[in-house]
C-alpha distance (Angstrom), angle and dihedral (degrees) to the residues before:
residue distance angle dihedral
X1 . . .
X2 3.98 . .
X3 3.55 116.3 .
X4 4.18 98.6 164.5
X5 3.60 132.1 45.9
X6 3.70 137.7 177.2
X7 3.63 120.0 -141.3
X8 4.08 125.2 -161.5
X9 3.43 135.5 -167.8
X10 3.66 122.4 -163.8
X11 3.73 129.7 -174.6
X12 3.96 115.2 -156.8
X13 3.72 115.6 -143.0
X14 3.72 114.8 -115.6
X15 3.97 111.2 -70.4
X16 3.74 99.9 17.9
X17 3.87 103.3 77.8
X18 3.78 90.9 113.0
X19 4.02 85.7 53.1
X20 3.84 94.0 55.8
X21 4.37 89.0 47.8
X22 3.62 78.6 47.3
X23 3.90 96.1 55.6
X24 3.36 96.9 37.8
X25 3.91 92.9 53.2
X26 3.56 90.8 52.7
X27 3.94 89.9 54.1
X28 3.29 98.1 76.2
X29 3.52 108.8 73.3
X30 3.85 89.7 53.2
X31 3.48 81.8 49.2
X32 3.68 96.7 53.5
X33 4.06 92.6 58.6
X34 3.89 86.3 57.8
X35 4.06 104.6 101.1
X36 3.83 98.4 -166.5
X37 4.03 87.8 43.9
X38 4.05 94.6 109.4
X39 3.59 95.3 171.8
X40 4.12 141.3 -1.6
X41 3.48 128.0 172.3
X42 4.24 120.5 -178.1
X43 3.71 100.6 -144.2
X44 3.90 143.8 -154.5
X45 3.82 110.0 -153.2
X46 4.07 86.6 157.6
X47 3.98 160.1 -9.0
X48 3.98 82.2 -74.4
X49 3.76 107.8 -0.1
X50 3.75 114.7 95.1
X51 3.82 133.2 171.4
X52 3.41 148.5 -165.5
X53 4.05 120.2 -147.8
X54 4.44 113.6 -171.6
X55 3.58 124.4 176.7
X56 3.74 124.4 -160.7
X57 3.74 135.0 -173.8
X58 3.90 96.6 -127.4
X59 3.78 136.0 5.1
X60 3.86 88.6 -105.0
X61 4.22 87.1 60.8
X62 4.08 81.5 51.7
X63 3.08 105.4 44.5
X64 4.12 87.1 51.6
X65 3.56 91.1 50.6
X66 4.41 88.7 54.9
X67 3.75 80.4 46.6
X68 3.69 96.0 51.8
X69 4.01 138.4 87.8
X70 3.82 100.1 -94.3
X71 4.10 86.7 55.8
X72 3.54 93.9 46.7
X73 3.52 88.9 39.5
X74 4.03 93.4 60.5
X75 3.72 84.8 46.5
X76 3.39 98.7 64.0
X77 3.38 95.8 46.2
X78 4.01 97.0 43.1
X79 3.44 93.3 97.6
X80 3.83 96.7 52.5
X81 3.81 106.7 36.3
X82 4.30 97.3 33.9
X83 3.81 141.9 71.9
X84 3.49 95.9 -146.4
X85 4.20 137.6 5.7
X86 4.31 104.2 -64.7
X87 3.84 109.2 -98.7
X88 3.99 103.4 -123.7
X89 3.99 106.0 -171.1
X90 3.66 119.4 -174.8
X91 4.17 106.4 -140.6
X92 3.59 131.0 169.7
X93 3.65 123.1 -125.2
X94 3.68 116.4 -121.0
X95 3.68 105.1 -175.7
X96 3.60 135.3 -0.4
X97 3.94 153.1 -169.8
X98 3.61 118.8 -158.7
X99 3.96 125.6 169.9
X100 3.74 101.2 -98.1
């Protein structure tokens, strides 16, 4: 069961959209290795506007997910691939299906 998610939107500057799909492809398989990592998605939500959506059992599995290489990963790279700083909002998940 997930009960807290983060949620990230990320604007690529002009010219490196392809860069940020890129990234965010690569993610998952660092993703994968995280245990408490219920669910990630890398996201489109426009031309330029990109996203990333994690859910997480507890706040301990999110907080090791901020801690971990894909989040320090995208914050090394922030100032390269975005227009502006990543929005990281903490939400809580309400109801959810997962493959069983």
């Amino acid at each position: 069961m997930v009960k807290v998610a983060l949620f990230v939107r990320l604007e690529a500057k002009p010219g490196k959209e392809k860069e940020v799909e890129n990234f965010l492809v690569s993610g998952l398989p660092i993703v994968n290795e995280e245990p408490d990592t219920t669910a990630w998605f890398g996201i489109r939500l426009g031309p330029s506007t990109f996203g990333i959506f994690d859910a997480f059992p507890d706040e301990a599995g999110r907080q090791a997910h901020l801690s971990g290489k894909v989040a320090a990963e995208l914050m090394a790279k922030a100032g390269e691939l975005f227009s502006e700083p990543p929005s990281i909002e903490k939400v809580d998940v309400l109801a959810a299906k997962l493959p069983g």
